[in-house]
N, C-alpha and C positions, 0 to 999 in steps of 0.2 A: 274399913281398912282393906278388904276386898279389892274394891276397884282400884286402889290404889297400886296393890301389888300384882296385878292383871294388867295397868296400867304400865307398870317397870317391864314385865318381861315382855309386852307387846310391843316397846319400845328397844328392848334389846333383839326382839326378832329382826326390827326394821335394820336395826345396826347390819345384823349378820345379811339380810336382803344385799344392802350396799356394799358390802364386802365380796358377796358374789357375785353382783353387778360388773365391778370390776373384775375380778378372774375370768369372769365368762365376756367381756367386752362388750355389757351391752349398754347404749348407748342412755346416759342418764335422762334426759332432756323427754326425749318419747315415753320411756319406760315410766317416767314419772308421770306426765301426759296422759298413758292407760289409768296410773294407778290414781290419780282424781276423780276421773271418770268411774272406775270401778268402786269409790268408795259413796261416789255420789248412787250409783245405779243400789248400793246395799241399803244407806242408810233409805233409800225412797221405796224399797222393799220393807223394808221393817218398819216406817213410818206410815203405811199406806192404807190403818186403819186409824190412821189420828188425823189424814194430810187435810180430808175435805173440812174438819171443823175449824183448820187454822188458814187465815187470808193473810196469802205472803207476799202480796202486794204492799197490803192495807197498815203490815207488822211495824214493830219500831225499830226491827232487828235486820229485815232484807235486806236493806241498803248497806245497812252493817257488813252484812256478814258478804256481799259481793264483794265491798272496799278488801274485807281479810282474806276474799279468795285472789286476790292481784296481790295482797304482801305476803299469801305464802309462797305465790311463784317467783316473785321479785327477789324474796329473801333465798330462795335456793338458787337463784342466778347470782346474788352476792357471795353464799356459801361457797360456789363452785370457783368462782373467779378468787375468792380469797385462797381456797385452798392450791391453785394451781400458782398464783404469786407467791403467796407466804407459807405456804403450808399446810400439810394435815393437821400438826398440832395446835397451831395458832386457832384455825377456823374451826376448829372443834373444842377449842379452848374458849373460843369467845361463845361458840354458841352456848357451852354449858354454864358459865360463869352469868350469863344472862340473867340466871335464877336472883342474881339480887334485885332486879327493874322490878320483878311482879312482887318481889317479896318487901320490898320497901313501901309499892305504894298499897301492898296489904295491910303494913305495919301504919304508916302514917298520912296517910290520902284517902284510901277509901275508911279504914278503921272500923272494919267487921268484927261485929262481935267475937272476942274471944282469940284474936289477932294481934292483943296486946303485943308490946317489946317486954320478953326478959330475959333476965340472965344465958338461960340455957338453949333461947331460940336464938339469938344473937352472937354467941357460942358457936353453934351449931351451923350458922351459915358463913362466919369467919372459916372454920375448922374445913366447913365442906368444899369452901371455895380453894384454900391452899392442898386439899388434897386434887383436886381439878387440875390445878397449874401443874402440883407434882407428877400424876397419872401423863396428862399431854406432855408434858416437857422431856419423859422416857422415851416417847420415841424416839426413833434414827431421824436423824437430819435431814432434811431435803436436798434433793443436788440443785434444786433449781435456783438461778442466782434472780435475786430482789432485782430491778432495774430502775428503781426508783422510789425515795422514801417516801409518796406516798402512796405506794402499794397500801400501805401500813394500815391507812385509813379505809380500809378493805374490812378486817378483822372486828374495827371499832365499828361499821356499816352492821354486820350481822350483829354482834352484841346488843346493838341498837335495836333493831326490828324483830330477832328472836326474842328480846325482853320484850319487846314491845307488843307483840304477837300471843304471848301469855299472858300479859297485862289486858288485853284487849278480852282475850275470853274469859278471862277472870272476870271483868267489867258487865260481857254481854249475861254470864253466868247470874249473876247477882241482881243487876237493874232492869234486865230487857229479856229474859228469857222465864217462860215458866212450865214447868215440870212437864205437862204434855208439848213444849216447843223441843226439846234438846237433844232429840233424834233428828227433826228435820233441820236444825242448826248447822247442822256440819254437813251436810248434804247440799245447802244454798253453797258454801266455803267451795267445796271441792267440786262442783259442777264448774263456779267459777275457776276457783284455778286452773278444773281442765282445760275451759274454754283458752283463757290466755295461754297456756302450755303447747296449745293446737296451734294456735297462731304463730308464735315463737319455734318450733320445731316446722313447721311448713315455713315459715322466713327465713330459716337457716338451710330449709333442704334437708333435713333428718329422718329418715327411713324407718317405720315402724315392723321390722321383720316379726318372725316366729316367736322368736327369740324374747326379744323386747315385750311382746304382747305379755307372753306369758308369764318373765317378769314384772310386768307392770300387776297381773291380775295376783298374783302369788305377795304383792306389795301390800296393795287397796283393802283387798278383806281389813287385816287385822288393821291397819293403819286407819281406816274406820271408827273402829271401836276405840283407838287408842286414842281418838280426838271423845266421841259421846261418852267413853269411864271415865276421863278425864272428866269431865261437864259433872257426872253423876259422883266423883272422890269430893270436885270442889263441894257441890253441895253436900254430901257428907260431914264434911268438916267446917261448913259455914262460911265457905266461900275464902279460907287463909291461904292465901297462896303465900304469905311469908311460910305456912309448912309446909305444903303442897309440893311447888314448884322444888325447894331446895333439896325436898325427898325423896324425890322422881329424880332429880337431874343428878343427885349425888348417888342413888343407887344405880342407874343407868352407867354413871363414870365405872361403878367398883366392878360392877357383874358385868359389865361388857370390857374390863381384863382381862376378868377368869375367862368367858368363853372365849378370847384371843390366845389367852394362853392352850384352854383345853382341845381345843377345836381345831386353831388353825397355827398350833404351836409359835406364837408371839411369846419373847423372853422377857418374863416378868424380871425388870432391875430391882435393885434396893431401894432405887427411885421409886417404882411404882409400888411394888409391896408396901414400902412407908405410905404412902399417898391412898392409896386400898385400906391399909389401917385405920390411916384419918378417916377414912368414910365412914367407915362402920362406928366409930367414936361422933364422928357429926350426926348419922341418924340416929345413931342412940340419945345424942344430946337432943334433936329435936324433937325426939318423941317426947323424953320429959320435959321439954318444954311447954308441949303443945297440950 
């Protein structure tokens, strides 16, 4: 349960990262760029008395896990395009709601021990997902006018590949990785993504200032770990991400409210309050389910 909840607030740190990202103007694309790089350069620090017994040529996973370092930069090239068509709410709405792709094919595709459907996990992810929609749909409206309905298919693209994306290391977790691999797991990912991040920010012309560097390195530490606790909650709990994923993703919605509300004085409506309620009612329901 630990990593789990190390897990949540290393995830709500990244939140607040992105929030000052923007206040302070620095440019997403680079900063995320360092912070691949910085997460690869920790994880091959900390790996670096396991790295010579493991051949990551030879693995069933390398291949793998480059393919996930090109969909996690892919998928924040969708994030960003959605949110600047449709929205902050939408694009952080689909990302979170994502949580049903890994938790379905936890429930009935891969079917991990102890991953059963019942009552109160089934509950528990109905419950968490409408408080999702409630929490995002409180913000303020966007000015920016749609120019075409299929922007739309923007929103349905990230729901897609962030489910997908959990699914995937749910998958590598389970079949293809073993307990001395799952340090350097996320280290293959994020090398990768930096590489294409490099390429993609020099093709656009994007400037790696003071600025950017240093957020990118104040990103990468914890965003590190927040990928290998993840690896090490799944295993914990025998690889469910029907509990995992919706427990993370629903506590993530509720407590990166409150720090909006505490922090950077965002008005909690009766909208989000309710939707914040529902959370707390879904993780509870998940717990006893699980």
């Amino acid at each position: 349960m630990l990593y789990l909840i190390i897990v949540i607030f290393l995830n709500v740190y990244i939140f607040v990262c992105f929030k000052e990202f923007g206040r302070r103007n620095i440019t997403l694309l680079p900063a995320l760029t360092i912070n691949y790089i910085i997460c690869g350069i920790v994880g091959l620090i900390l790996s670096v008395d396991s790295i010579q017994t493991i051949n990551l040529i030879g693995s069933d996973w390398s291949y793998f896990a480059l393919g996930l370092g090109f969909i996690f930069i892919f998928t924040f090239f969708l994030m960003a395009a959605a949110t600047q068509k449709t929205g902050v709410a939408a694009a952080g709405m689909a990302t979170k709601i994502s949580l049903v792709i890994p938790a379905f094919f936890s429930l009935y595709v891969f079917k991990y021990q102890g991953s059963d459907p019942n009552f109160f996990k089934i509950s528990g992810i109905i419950l968490g997902i409408c408080s999702i929609v409630l929490v995002s749909l409180s913000r303020k409206k966007q000015t920016q006018q749609v120019v075409s309905k299929w922007v739309y298919l923007l929103p349905v693209g990230v729901f897609l590949f962030s489910g997908g994306l959990d699914t995937s290391l749910n998958y590598a977790n389970r079949f293809l990785l073993a307990e001395s691999e799952q340090k350097i797991f996320p280290v293959v990912i994020f090398f990768s993504a930096g590489i294409f991040g490099l390429v993609g920010s020099l093709v656009k012309k994007q400037k790696f200032d003071l600025k950017t560097i240093v957020g990118g390195v104040l990103l990468g530490i914890p965003n590190y770990f927040s990928i290998y606790l993840l690896l090490k909650a799944l295993s914990s709990f025998g690889n469910d991400g029907s509990f995992v994923f919706p427990f993370i993703n629903i506590s993530i919605i509720g407590l990166s409210a409150l720090v909006g509300k505490f922090f950077y004085d965002e008005v909690i409506s009766l909208k989000k309050a309710v939707g914040i309620a529902m959370s707390v009612v879904a993780i509870l329901l998940l717990s006893i389910g699980n």
